[in-house]
ROTORNU-746496 format. One record per residue (C-alpha): x negated, y negated, z negated; residue in three letters. Coordinates in steps of 0.5 Angstrom, whole numbers, padded with zeros to 4 digits, always signed. Layout:
residues N
XYZAla;...
***
This chain:
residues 402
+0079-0036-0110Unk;+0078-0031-0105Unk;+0076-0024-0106Unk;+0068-0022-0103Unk;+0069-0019-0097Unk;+0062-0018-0095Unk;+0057-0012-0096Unk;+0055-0011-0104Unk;+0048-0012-0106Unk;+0047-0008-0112Unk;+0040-0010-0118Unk;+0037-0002-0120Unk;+0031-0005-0123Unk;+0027-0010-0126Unk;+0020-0012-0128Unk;+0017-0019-0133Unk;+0011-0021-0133Unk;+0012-0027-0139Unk;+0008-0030-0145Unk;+0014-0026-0148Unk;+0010-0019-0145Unk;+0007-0015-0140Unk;+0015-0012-0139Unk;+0022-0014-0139Unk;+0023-0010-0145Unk;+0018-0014-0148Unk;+0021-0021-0145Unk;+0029-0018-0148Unk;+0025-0017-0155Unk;+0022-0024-0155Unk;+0028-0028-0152Unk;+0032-0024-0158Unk;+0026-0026-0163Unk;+0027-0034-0162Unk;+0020-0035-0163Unk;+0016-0038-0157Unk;+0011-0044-0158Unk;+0007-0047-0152Unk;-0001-0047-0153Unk;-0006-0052-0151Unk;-0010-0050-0143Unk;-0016-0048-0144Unk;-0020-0054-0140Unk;-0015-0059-0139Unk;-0012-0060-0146Unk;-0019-0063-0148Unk;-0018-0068-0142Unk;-0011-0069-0142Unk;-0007-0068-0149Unk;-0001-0068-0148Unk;-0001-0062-0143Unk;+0001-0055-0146Unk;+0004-0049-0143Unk;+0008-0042-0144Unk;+0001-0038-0142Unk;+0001-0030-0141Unk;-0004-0029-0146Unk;-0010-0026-0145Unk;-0009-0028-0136Unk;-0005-0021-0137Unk;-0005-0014-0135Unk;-0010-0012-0131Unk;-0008-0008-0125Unk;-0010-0002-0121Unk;-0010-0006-0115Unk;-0014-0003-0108Unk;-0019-0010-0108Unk;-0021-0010-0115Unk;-0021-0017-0117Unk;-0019-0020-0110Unk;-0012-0022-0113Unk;-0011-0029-0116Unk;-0007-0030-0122Unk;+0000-0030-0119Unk;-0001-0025-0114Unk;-0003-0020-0121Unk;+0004-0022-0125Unk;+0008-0021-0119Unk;+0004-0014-0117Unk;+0006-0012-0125Unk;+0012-0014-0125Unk;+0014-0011-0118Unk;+0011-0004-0121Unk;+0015-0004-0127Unk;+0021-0005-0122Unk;+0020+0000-0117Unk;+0019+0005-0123Unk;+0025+0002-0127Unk;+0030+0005-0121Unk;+0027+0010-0119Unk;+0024+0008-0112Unk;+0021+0014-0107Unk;+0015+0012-0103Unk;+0019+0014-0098Unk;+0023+0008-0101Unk;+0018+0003-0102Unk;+0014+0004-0095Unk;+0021+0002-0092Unk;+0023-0004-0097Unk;+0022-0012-0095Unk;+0019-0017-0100Unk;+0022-0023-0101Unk;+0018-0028-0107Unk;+0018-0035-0109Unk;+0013-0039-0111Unk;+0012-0047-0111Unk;+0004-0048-0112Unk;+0002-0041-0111Unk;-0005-0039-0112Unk;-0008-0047-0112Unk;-0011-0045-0120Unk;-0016-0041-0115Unk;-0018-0047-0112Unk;-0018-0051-0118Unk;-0026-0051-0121Unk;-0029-0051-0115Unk;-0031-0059-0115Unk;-0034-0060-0122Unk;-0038-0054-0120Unk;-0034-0049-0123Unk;-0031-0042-0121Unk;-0023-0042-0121Unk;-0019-0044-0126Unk;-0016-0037-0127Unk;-0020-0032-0127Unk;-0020-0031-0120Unk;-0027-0029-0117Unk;-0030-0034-0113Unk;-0029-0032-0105Unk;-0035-0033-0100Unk;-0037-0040-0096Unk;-0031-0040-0090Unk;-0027-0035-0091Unk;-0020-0037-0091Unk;-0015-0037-0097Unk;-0008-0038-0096Unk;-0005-0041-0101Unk;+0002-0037-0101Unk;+0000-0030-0101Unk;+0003-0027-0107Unk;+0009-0024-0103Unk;+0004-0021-0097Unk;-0001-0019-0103Unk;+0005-0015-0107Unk;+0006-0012-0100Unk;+0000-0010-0098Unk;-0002-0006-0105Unk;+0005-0003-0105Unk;+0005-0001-0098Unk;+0011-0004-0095Unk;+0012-0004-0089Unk;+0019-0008-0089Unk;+0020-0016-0087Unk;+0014-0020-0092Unk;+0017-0026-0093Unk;+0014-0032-0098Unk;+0019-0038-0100Unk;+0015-0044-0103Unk;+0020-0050-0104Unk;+0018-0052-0111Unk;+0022-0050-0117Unk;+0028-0048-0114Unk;+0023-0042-0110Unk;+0025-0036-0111Unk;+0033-0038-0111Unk;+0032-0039-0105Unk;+0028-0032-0104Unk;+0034-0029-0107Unk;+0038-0031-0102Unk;+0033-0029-0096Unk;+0034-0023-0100Unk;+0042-0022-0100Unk;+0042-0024-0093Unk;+0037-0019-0090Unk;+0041-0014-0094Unk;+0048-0015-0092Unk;+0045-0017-0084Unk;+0043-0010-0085Unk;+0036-0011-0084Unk;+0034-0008-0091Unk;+0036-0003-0094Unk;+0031-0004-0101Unk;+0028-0011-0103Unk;+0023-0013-0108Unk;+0025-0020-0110Unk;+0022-0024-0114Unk;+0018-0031-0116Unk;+0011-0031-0119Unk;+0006-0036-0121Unk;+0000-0037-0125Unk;-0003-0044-0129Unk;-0006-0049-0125Unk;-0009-0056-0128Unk;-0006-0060-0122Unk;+0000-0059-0122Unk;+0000-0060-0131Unk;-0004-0067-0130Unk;+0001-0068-0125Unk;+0007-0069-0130Unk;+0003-0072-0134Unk;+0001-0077-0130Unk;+0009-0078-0129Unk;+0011-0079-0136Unk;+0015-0072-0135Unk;+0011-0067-0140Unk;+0013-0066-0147Unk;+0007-0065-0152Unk;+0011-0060-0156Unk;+0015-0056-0153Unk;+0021-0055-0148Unk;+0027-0058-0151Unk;+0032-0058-0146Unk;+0039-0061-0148Unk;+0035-0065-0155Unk;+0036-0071-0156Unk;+0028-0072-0157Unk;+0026-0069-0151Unk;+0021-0072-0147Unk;+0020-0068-0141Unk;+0018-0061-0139Unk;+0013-0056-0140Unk;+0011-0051-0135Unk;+0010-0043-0136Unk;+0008-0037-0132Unk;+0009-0031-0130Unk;+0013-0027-0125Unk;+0019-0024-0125Unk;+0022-0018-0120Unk;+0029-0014-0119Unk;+0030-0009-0114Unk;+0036-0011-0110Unk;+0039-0006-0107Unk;+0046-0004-0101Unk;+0050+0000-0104Unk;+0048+0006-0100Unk;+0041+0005-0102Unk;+0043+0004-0109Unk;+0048+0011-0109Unk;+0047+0015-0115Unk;+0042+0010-0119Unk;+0044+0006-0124Unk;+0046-0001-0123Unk;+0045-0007-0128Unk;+0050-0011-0123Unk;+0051-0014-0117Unk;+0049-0021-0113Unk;+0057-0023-0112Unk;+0054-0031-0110Unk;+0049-0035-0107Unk;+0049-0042-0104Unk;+0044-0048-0102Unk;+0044-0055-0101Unk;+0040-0061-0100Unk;+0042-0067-0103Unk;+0035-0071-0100Unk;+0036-0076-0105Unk;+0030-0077-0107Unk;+0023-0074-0107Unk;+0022-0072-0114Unk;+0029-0074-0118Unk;+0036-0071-0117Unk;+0041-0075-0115Unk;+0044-0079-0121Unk;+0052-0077-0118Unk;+0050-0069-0117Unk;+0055-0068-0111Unk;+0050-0063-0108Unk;+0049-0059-0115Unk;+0057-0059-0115Unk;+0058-0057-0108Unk;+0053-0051-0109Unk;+0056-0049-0116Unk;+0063-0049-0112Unk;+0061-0044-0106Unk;+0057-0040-0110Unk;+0063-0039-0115Unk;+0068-0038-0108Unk;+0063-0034-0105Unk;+0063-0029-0111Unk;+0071-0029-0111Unk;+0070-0032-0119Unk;+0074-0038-0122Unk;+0071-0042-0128Unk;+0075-0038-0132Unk;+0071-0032-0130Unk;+0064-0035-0132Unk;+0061-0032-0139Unk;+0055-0035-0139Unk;+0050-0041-0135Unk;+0044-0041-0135Unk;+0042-0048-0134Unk;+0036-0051-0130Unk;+0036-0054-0136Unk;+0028-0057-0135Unk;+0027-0062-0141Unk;+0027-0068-0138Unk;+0032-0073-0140Unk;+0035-0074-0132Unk;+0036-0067-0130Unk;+0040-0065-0137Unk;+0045-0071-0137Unk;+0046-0069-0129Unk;+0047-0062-0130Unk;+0052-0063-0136Unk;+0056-0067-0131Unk;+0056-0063-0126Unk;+0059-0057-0131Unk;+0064-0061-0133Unk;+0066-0062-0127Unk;+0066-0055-0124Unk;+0069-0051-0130Unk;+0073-0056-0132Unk;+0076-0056-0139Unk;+0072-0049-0139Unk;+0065-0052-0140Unk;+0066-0054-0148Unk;+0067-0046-0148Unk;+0062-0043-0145Unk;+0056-0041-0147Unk;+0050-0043-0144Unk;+0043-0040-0145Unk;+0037-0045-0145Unk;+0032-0040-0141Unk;+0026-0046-0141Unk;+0026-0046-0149Unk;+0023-0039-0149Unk;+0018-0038-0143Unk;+0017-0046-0141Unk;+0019-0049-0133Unk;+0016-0043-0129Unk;+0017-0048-0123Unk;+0018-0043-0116Unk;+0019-0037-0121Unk;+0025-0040-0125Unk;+0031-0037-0121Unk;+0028-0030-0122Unk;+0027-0030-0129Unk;+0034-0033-0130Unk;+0037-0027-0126Unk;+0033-0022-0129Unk;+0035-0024-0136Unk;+0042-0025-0133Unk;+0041-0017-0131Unk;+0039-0016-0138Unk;+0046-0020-0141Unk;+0050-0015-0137Unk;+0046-0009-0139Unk;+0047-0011-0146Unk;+0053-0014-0147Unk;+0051-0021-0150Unk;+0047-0027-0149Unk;+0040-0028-0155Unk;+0041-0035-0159Unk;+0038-0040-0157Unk;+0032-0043-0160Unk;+0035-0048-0164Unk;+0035-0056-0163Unk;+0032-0061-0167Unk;+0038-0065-0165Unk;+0043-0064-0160Unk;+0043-0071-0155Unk;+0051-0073-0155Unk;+0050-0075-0147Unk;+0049-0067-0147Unk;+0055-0063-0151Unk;+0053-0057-0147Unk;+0055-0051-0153Unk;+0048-0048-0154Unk;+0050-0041-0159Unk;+0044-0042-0164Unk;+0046-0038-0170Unk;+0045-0031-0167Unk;+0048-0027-0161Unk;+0054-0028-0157Unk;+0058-0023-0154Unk;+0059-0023-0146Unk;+0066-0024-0146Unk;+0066-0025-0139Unk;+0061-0020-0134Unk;+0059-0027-0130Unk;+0053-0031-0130Unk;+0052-0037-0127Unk;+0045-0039-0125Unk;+0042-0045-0122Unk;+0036-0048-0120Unk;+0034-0055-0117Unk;+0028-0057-0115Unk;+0024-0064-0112Unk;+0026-0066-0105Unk;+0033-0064-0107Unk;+0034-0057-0106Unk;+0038-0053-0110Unk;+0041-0047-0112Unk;+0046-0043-0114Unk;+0049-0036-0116Unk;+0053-0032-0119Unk;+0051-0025-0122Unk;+0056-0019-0123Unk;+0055-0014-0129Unk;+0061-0010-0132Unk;+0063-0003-0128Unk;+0063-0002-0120Unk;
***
């Protein structure tokens, strides 16, 4: 593998909102605590039994926005999380008028609009607007923008689950381009009814929990709340602290179909491999993957294959960490929670036990520590994100000394 000879990217601070906690010392607790159930949805579970959610719970923390209780749901977790990962690295004001914001979602705030047909107010709490004004749906990064005063590039990435993978790209390339110096990447999203209804209408929601890699399994359960990391050159970043670094990232397509992985995982191979070579990192390098890994019987079967294509002999020795078991598919906002939690496994040197399986399934033979932590022998963790339409992503996060 070739050495990276491209500008460094460096993580300084993080933020979580997550049914686990308002903070991201609150989400490490609760991935440590293994404990996490999904609950019913209010207003949905009545009508469609089957739809459960990893929920944050009382809508979240309410924050001191400037338009007091004009944000939607996912722009109030994706605010939360930004605050708590500009004071996580110590950001100046100076810093933060000049920083960019890059987040990813994949349904935005559509729970605003839900409720309105049945003659009910917003899904999430968010407040009715007046007749004719005009509401974009992707307007949680512009939102984030606008109460922190940046006055960088604003930019919002909406391709489904595999959004804020792709933002963090965006983000690592406005940083080695030279165009930023600090970027607030993140993904957010808050509960809607449509999308939940949706899975079930699919036969694709499992009714008790996110069971990634369980034989029993029967699909996913979705989650909400936002994830955010400071990301940093190497001249901003001078004299802080660092959780790590972005050592690689990569895309690809394979158009396989709208909504099912390609059964044969050329592309997810191909984009595990050019991160891996982007970061200068071998299968004998990796620590740590955190799977895409959603519960639904295609996707896991597929990624185990893609694995053991890519590690090799490796992957029967390499830990993986199930994130989904414990905060559910947050959709657009899942590759930023598997950063941040990447980010947290390098400050801490190990990786949480797994929520245990009920029974592991035999076309799946992923090693899923379950019986307490796991050292993180080595610094790299591998993420990977996939989403409907065949878009996929991976990286490649860098911890240990700089």
């Amino acid at each position: 593998m070739r050495p990276s000879a491209t500008p460094e990217v460096l993580v300084t601070g993080i933020g979580a909102v997550s049914c686990l906690g308002a903070t991201a010392g609150e989400f490490w607790t609760g991935l440590k605590a293994t404990a996490s159930r999904p609950a019913p949805v209010p207003g949905l579970t009545e009508h469609v039994p089957d739809v459960l959610a990893y929920q944050v719970s009382d809508g979240g923390p309410r924050t001191p926005d400037a338009s007091p209780g004009a944000l939607g749901r996912a722009a109030r977790f994706a605010l939360t999380a930004a605050r708590e990962a500009v004071a996580d690295a110590g950001l100046t004001a100076a810093e933060v008028a000049e920083a960019a914001v890059v987040i990813g979602t994949a349904v935005g705030e559509s729970g605003g609009r839900e409720g309105r047909h049945d003659g009910g107010g917003p899904s999430d709490g968010t407040p009715p607007s007046a007749a004719g004004t005009w509401e974009p749906m992707f307007s949680v990064a512009s939102a984030v923008g606008a109460e922190l005063a940046t006055f960088g590039p604003n930019i919002s990435v909406s391709n489904a689950c595999a959004a804020s993978g792709y933002a963090l790209s965006v983000a690592v390339d406005l940083i080695r381009r030279g165009e930023a110096d600090t970027v607030l990447l993140g993904g957010a999203e808050g509960i809607a009814r449509v999308p939940l209804a949706s899975f079930s209408r699919l036969g694709a929601a499992d009714p008790e929990a996110c069971r990634p890699f369980d034989a029993d399994r029967r699909g996913t359960v979705f989650g909400e709340g936002a994830a955010v990391l400071v990301l940093q050159s190497a001249r901003a970043a001078a004299g802080r602290p660092v959780y790590g670094r972005v050592l690689g990232t990569a895309w690809s397509c394979d158009a396989h179909h709208p909504t099912a992985p390609d059964p044969g995982g050329e592309q997810l191979v191909r984009v595990a491999r050019a991160a891996l070579e982007e970061a200068g990192r071998g299968p004998g390098d990796v620590g740590c993957v955190i799977p895409h890994g959603t519960g639904t019987r295609q996707n896991d079967v597929v990624e185990y294959q893609v694995l053991r294509e890519v590690l090799g002999e490796r992957a029967a020795h390499t830990p993986l960490f199930s994130l989904k078991a414990f905060i559910g598919h947050t959709a657009g906002a899942a590759a930023a929670f598997a950063a941040v939690s990447a980010a947290l496994m390098a400050r801490h040197g190990e990786i949480p036990a797994n929520i245990a399986l009920g029974r592991q399934d035999p076309q799946c033979p992923v090693w899923l520590p379950q019986d307490g932590p796991t050292a993180l022998r080595q610094p790299n963790v591998l993420v990977n994100a996939y989403a409907f339409g065949g878009s996929n992503f991976s990286m490649v996060f860098g911890g240990g000394a700089l």
